[in-house]
C-alpha positions as CSV (number, residue, x, y, z in Angstrom):
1,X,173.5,180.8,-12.7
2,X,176.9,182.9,-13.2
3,X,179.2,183.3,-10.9
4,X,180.9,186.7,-10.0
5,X,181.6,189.3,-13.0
6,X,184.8,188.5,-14.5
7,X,185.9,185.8,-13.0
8,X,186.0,182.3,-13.8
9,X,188.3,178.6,-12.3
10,X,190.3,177.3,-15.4
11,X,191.5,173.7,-15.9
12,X,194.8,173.3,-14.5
13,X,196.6,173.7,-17.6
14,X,195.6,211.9,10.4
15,X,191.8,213.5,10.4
16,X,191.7,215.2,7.2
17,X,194.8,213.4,5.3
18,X,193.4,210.3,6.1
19,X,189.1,211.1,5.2
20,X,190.9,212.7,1.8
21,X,193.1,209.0,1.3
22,X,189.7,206.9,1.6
23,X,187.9,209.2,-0.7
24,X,190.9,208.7,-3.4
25,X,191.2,204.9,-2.8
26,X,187.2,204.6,-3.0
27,X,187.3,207.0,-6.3
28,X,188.8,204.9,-8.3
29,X,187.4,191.2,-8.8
30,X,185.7,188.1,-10.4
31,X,186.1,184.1,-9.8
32,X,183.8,181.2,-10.2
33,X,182.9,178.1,-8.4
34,X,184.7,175.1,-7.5
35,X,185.8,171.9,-9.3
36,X,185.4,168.5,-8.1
37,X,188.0,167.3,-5.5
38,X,190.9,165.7,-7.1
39,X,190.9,168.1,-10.0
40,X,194.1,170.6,-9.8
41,X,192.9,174.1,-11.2
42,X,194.2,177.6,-11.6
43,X,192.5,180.5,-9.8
44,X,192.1,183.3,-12.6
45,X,191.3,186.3,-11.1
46,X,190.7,189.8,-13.1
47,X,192.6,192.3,-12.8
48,X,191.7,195.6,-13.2
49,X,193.2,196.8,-15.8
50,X,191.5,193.3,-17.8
51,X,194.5,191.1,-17.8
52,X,194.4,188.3,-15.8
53,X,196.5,187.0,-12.7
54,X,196.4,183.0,-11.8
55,X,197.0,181.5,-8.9
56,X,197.9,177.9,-8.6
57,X,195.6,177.4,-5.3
58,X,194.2,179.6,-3.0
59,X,196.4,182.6,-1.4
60,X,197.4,181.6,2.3
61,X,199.6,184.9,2.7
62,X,197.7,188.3,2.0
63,X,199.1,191.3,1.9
64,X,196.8,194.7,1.3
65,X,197.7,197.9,0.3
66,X,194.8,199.8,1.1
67,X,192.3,200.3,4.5
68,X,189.3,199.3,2.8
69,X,190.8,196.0,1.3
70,X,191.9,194.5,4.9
71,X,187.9,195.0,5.7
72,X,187.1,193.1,2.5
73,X,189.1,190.2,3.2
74,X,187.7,190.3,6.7
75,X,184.4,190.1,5.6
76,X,185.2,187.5,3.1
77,X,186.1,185.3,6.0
78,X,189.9,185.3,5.5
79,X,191.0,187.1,8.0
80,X,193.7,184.6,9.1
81,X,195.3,184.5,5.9
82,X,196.2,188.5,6.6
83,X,199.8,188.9,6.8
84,X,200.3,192.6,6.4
85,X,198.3,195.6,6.1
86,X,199.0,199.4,5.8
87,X,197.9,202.0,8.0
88,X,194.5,203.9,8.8
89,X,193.5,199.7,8.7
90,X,191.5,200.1,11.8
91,X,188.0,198.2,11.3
92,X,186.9,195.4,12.7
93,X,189.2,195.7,15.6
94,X,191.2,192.8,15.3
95,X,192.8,194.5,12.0
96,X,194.8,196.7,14.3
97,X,196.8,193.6,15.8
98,X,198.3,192.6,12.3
99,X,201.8,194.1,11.3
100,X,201.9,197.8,9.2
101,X,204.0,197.6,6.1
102,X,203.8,201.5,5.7
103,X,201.1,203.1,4.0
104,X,199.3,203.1,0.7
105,X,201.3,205.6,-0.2
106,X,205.1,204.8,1.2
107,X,205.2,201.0,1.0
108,X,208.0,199.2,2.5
109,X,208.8,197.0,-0.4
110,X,211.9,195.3,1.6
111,X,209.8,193.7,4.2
112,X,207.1,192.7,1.6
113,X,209.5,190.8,0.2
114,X,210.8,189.2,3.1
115,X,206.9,188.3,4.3
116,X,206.7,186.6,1.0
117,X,203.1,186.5,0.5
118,X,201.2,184.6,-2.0
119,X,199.2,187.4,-3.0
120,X,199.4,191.5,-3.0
121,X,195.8,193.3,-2.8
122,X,196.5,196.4,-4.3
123,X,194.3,199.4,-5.0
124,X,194.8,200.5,-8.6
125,X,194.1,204.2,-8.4
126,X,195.6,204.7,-4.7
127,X,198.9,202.9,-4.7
128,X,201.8,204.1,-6.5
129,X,202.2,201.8,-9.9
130,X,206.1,202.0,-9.8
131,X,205.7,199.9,-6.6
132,X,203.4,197.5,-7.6
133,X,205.5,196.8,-11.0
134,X,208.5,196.1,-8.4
135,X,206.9,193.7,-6.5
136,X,205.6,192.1,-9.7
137,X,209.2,191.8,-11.3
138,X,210.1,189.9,-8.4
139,X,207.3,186.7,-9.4
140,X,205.0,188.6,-6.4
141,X,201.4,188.1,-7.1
142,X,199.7,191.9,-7.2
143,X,195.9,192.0,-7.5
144,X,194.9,195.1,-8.8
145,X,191.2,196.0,-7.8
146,X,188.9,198.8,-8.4
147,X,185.8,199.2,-7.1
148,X,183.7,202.5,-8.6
149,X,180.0,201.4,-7.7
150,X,178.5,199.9,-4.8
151,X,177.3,196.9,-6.3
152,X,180.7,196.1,-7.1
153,X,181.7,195.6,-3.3
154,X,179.5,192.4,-3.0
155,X,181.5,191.1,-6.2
156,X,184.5,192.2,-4.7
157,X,184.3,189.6,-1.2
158,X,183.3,186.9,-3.3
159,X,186.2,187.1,-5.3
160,X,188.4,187.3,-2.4
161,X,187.0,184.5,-0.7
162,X,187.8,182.6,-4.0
163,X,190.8,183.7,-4.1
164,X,191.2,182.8,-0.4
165,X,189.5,179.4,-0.2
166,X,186.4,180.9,1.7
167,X,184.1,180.6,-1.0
168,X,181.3,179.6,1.3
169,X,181.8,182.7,3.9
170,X,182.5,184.9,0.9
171,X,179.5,183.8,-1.3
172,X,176.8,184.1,1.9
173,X,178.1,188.1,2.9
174,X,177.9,188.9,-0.8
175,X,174.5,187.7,-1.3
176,X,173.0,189.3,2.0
177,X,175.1,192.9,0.9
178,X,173.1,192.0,-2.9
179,X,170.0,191.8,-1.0
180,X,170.1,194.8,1.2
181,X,171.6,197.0,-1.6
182,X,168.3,196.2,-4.2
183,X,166.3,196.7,-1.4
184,X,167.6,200.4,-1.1
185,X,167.1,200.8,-4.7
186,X,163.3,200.0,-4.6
187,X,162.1,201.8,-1.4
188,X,164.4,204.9,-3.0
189,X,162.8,205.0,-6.8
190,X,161.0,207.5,-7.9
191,X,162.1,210.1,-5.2
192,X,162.1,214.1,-6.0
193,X,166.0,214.4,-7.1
194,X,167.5,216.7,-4.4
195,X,170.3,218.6,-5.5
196,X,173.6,218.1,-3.3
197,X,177.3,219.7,-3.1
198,X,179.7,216.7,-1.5
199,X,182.9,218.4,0.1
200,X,186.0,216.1,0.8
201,X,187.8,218.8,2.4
202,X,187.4,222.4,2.8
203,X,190.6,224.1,2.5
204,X,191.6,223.6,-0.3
205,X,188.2,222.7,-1.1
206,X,187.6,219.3,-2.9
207,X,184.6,217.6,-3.8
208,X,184.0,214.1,-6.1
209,X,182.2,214.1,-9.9
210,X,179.6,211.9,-10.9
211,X,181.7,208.9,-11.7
212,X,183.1,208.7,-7.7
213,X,181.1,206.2,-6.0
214,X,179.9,208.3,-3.5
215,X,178.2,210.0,-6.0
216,X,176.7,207.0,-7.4
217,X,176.2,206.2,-3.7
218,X,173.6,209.4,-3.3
219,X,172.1,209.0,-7.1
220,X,170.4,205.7,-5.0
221,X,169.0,207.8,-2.5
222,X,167.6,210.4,-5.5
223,X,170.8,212.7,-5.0
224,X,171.8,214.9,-7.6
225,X,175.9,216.0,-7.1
226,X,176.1,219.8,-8.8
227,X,179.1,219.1,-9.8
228,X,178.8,215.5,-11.3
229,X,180.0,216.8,-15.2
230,X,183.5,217.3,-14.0
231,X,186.1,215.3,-15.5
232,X,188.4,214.8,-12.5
233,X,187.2,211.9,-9.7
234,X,187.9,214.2,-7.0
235,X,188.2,217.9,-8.6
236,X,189.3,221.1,-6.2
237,X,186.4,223.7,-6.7
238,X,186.5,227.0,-6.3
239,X,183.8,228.8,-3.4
240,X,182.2,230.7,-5.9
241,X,181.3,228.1,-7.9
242,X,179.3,226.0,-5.3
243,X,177.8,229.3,-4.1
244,X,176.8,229.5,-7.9
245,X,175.6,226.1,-8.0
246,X,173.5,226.8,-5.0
247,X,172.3,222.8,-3.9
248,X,169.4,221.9,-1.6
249,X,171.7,220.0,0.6
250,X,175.6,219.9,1.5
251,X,176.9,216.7,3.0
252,X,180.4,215.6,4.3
253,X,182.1,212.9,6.1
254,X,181.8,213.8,9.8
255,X,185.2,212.8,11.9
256,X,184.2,212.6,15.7
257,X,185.8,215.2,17.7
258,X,186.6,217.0,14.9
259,X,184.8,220.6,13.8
260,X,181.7,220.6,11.7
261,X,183.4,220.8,8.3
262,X,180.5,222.7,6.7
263,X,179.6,225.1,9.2
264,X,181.7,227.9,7.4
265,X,178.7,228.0,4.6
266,X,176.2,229.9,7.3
267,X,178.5,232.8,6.3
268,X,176.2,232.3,2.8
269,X,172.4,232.6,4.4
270,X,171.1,232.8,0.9
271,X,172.2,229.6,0.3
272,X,168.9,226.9,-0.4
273,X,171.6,224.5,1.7
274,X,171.3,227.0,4.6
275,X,168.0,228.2,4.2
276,X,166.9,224.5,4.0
277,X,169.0,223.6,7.3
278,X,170.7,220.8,4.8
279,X,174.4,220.6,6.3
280,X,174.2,216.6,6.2
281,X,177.0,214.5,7.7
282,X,177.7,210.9,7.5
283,X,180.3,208.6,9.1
284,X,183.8,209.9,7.0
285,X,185.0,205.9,7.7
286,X,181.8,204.2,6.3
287,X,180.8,206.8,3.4
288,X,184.9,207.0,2.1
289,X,185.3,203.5,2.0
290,X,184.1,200.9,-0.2
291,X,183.3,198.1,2.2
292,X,179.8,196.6,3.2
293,X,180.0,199.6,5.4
294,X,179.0,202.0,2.8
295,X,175.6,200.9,2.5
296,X,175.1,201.9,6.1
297,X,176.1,205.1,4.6
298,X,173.5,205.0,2.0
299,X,170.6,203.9,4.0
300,X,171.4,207.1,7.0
301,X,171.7,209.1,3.1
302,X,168.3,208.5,2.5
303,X,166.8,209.2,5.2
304,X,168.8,212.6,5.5
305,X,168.0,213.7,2.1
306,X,164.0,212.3,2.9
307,X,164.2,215.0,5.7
308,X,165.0,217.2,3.6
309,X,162.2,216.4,1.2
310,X,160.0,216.9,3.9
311,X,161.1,219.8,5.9
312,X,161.6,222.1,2.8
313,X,159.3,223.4,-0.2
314,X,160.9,221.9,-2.9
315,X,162.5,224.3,-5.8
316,X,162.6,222.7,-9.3
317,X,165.9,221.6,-10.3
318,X,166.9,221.8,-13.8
319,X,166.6,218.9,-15.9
């Protein structure tokens, strides 16, 4: 049986900034088992760029650089090797007792360096690279990790938990997330496609393409994103061209005590979205983060867009 993709042990030789940060960090890691005791080995983890970053044992000192990473090494059971963490790190709970080091944007480099950790979690696509490339000039270890499907965030606690020492924790939540995740797939196949418009934010108005993994997210739940042939992860659209687009359904991340952020399209009854009283809305924390919390997203997905199935005559889509 293999172990993780990509990774392998060698011999020792605010409401809206914040929903629209978690989309970009989500937009856009890989060990082995372990060797007999008594045999030093190097921790080789994959980086995401493909180049590979060793570690001489497992990391004591974390440090992450993005929300949904801190919930990662949570749920790979290494919670008390957390150091640092950046803000909008809020879930679980106990996150929000460990020291801020700014935020994925602004990170405060000085007292990184002071913490000394033995490894930096870094978001590839969400943290600046002129940071990261300082930190690494000064012999800090920076794992860069991307995570772009939701398979990948089972992959992604095992290899922390390597990388941490709690392979056993790590390997048991990655299996059960594995489980649940193929499980989704099967009751979902073979569904009527229903074609969905994702907004991010409405003014200016931003949506994902078919590479985001939220999109990938809703193609498990027979989703179909209008917009999925854009180039850009996260493209601004124009009004007219949803209204063009015309989908079945509308979804968006739903902040509590915050306005309906699609309720502005009722001004468009002609709409099939409208007409087909499609204005969806899932948790904006577990849908815009890649964390074992997006397939509670996907599962309340499903059933959403099965309502819709069922409530509406269908209209063909275009193939």
């Amino acid at each position: 049986m293999t172990g993780p993709r990509g990774a392998r042990r060698c011999p020792a030789h605010h409401a809206p900034v914040r929903v629209f940060a978690a989309i970009f960090f989500t937009g856009l890691v890989f060990l082995g088992a372990g060797l007999p005791r008594g045999v030093l080995a190097d921790i080789t983890l994959l980086q995401a760029n493909g180049e590979s970053l060793k570690l001489s044992a497992p990391a004591r000192h974390i440090i992450t650089l993005a929300p949904n990473l801190a919930e990662l090494v949570f749920a790979a059971g290494a919670a008390d090797r957390l150091q640092a963490v950046v803000e909008y790190s809020d879930f679980p709970a106990p996150v929000l007792q460990i020291p801020r080091i700014g935020n994925a944007f602004r990170i405060d480099l000085e007292r990184i360096i002071e913490l000394k950790p033995d490894l930096v979690i870094a978001w590839k696509s969400g943290n600046p690279q002129t940071a990261l490339q300082k930190l690494e000039q000064l012999d800090i270890k920076v794992w860069q990790m991307e995570i772009t499907r939701p398979e990948e965030i089972a992959d992604a606690i095992e290899n922390i938990s390597l990388a941490a020492g709690t392979q056993a924790h790590g390997h048991a939540v990655a299996q059960k997330l594995r489980n649940r995740l193929s499980a989704l797939i099967q009751q979902n196949a073979g569904k009527t496609p229903v074609e969905f418009f994702y907004q991010i934010a409405a003014r200016p108005l931003f949506t994902v393409n078919g590479q985001h993994i939220i999109s990938r997210s809703m193609e498990i739940c027979g989703g179909r994103n209008v917009f999925a042939d854009l180039q850009t992860l996260a493209p601004q659209v124009s009004r007219e061209s949803v209204i063009l687009a015309n989908p079945q359904a509308m979804i968006a991340p739903e902040i509590p005590g915050e306005p309906k952020a699609l309720q502005a399209w009722h001004d468009w009854p002609h709409l099939q979205a409208v007409q087909n009283n499609a204005m969806l809305y899932l948790p904006a924390d577990d849908i815009s983060r890649a964390t074992p919390r997006l397939l509670d997203s996907i599962e309340l997905a499903c059933n959403l867009l099965d309502e819709v199935r069922s409530t509406t005559n269908q209209i063909p889509v275009s193939g």
